[in-house]
N, C-alpha and C positions, 0 to 999 in steps of 0.2 A: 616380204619384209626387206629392207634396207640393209646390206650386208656392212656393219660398220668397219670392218678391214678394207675395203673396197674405199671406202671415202677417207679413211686417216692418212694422206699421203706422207706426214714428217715420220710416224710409223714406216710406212713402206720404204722410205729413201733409208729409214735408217737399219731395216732389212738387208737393201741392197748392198748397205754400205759394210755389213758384216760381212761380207765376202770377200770385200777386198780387191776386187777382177776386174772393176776400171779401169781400162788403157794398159791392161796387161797384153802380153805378145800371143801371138793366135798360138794354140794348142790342137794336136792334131785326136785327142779327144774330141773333143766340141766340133773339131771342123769333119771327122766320121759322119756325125749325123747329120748332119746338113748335105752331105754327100747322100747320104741314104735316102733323106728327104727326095733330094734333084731325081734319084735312081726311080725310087718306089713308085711317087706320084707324076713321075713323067715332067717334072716342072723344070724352066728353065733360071729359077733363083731360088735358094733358101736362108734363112738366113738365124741365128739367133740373137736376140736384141733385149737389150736393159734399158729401161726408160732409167735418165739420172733427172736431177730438179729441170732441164730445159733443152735437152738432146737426148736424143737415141743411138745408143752405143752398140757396133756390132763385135760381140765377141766370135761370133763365128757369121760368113759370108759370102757364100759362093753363087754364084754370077754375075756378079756386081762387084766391083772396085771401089770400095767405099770403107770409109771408118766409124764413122756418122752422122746423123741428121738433125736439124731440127724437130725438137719433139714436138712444136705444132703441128707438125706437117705429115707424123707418123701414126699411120694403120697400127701398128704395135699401142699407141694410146688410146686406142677406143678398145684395144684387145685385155689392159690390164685392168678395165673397167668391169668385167664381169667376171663368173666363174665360167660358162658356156663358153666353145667355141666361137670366133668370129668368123664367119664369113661371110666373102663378100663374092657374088656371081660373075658379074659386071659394074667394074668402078664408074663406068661413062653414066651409069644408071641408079647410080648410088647419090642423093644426095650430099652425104657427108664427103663425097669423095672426087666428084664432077669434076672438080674444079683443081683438087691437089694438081702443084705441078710436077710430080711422079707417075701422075694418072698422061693429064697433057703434054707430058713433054718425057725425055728418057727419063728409065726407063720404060717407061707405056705401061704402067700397070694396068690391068683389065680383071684380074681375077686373084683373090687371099683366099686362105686359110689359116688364123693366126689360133695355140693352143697359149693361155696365158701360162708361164712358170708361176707356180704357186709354193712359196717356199715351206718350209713344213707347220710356222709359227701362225700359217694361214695368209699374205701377202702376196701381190703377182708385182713380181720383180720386173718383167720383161715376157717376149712369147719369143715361141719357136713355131716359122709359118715360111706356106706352102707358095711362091708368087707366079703367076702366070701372067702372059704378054697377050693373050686371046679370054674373052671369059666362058667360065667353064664351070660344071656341078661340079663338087666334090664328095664320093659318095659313103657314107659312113664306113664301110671298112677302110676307108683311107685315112676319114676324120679319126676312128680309129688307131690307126697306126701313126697317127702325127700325135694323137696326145699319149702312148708308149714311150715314143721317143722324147717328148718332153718333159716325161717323168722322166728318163735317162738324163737329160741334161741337167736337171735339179738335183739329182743324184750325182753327178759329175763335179755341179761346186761346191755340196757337200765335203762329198769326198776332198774336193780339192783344198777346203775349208781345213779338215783336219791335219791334213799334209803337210800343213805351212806351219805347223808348230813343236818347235821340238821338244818332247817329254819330259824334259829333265826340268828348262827353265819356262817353258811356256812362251822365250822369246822364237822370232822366224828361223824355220830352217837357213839355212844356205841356198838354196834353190828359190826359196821365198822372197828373201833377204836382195837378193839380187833380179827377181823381177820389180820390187821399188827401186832400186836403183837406175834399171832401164827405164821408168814411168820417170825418171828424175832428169836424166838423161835427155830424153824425148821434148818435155816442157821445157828442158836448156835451150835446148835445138829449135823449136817452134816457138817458144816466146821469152828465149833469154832468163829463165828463172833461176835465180842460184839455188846453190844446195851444197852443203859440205857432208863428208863423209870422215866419222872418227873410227878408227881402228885400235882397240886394245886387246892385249892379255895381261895374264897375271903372272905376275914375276914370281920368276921358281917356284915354278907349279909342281917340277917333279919332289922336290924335297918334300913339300905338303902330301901328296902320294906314297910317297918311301918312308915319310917318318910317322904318319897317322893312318895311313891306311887308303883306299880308295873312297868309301864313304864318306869320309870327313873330306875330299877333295870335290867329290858331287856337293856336301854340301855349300864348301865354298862359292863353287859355280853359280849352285840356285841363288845363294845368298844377295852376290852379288849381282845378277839378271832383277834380282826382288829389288836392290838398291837402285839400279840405272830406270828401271821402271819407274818407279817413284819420282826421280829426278828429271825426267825426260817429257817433252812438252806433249799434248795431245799427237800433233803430227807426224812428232817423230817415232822412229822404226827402231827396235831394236832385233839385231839378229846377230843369233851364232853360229860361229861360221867352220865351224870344228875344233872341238877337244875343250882349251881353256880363251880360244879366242875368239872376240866378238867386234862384231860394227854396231854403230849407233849413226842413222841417216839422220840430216839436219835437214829439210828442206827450206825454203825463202832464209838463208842463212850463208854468210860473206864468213869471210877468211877469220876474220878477227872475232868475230861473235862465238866461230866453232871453236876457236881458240880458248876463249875464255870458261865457254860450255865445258869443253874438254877438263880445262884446267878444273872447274868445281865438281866432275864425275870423281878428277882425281883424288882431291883432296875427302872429297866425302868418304870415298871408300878407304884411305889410309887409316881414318879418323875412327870409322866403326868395328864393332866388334862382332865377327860372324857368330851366330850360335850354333854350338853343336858339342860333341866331345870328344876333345876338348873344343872349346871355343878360341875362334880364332883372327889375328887380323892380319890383313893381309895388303901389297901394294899392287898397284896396275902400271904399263906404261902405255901411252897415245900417239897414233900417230895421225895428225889432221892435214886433210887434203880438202883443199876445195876442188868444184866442176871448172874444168877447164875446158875449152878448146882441145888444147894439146893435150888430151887425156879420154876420146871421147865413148869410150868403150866401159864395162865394168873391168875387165882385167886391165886393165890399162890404167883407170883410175884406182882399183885396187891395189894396182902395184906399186902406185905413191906413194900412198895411203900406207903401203907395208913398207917404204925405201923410209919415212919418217919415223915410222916405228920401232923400225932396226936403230934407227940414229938415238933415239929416246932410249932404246935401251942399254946401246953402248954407251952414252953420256951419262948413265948410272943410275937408271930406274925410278919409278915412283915419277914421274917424270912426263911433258908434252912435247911432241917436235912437230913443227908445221913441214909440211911438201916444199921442196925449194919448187922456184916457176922452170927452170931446169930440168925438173927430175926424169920427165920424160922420156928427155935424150939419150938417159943412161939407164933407161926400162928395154 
């Protein structure tokens, strides 16, 4: 019978896409087993790879220098077609595969092993596979020990899944919050895309602490995390970044648009009334930085981003200050 997860691909990308690990930075989780792979099976490449709508993304990749591929062209797309193992003996021999120019040309592939990642909801997001330059059997305690580790790697962005959000508001960790950033970062650098970064907190936050308690300060928090959510487009990231303070990423977003974004987070949140007891309202101040050049790092651009903030809130709260194109100098 016809496995209908197997055929719903807008299903599957939007599997993939709850992880969130596209063009994220290599992690030395995921790049362990790929090591293990090279070690175990004697192979001279391993690699873990995510089919997205039209390339093959490697989040993990060792013997190969690559980031990724055309997904026409990738063994890992005939692999998330089944539930079974793929393998392949001899590519020179392989119909589907004679003619690839990975087979033809570097690296000379001649022999897979790919185990599909099936993520728990039932989807193959991607495989984790064995490649060889000579072809060769691969003998089931090995096919064995590749789909172990596969389950590990699924269990990896699980885990990783969780990690990236913090309990209180459900927005990104800090750690999270600034792997979008570097993905921002990146597409500046390789195809010039803008992206502003707003940075707030909430003004005297200890007094809401001192005079109502710590609960009634968490719930300010949520409260407001629950407003900027609301407010904030599909794309954009919200994350907090410790205690009362937060970023809100803009991506395809210029100086003056994060300006204005900024400005209506502000006004919203002065305007509402948090619940809780007592219930309570409260202000924010902003400090917007757009991607620059001169700023090409996250602490870099962070430190804008917080040299505007400062300025917002000595000029007297409730309040937006843009990044002067300066600011840098004096980071």
């Amino acid at each position: 019978m016809l496995d209908p997860k197997l055929m719903d691909e807008p299903a599957r990308i939007a599997a993939l896409d709850r992880y969130d690990v596209l063009d994220t930075p290599r992690e030395p989780g995921f790049d362990r087993i790929t090591n293990l792979v090279r070690s175990i099976l004697g192979v001279p490449i391993s690699a873990i790879s995510l089919l997205d709508r039209d390339r093959q993304w490697f989040k993990s990749l060792n013997g190969l220098d690559a980031s990724e591929t055309p997904r026409d062209i990738a063994f890992c797309d005939y692999t998330i077609r089944q539930r079974a193992p793929m393998i392949v003996t001899d590519a020179h021999a392989d119909a589907r595969f004679c003619d690839n120019p990975y087979v033809i040309g570097d690296p000379n592939i001649r022999s897979y092993a790919g185990i599909p990642l099936e993520t728990p909801d039932g989807y193959n997001i991607g495989s984790l596979c064995a490649i060889d330059i000579v072809p060769r059997q691969f003998d089931p305690g090995q096919i064995a020990i590749l789909q172990n580790l596969a389950a590990l790697v699924v269990e990896q962005l699980e885990l990783r899944r969780i990690a990236e959000r913090d309990h209180l508001t459900g927005a990104l960790t800090r750690r999270a919050f600034l792997g979008e950033m570097n993905r921002a970062i990146a597409l500046f650098e390789r195809h010039q895309r803008p992206a502003s970064l707003l940075l707030f907190d909430i003004d005297h936050f200890k007094q809401i602490n001192d005079n109502h308690g710590h609960p009634a300060g968490d719930q300010v928090i949520r409260g407001i995390a629950r407003l900027c959510t609301g407010l904030q487009r599909p794309s954009d990231s919200l994350g907090r970044l410790g205690g009362e303070e937060f970023g809100i990423l803009l991506p395809e977003t210029g100086q003056e648009d994060a300006a204005r974004a900024a400005q209506r987070f502000c006004e919203t949140i002065a305007a509402t009334e948090i619940p809780g007891t007592p219930p309570l309202r409260v202000t924010v101040s902003f400090g917007v930085a757009e991607l620059r050049s001169d700023w090409p790092t996250c602490e870099s651009w962070l430190a804008v981003a917080d040299m505007a903030l400062y300025e917002a809130k000595r000029s007297g709260r409730n309040r937006v200050a843009i990044a002067r194109h300066d600011a840098s100098h004096a980071t």
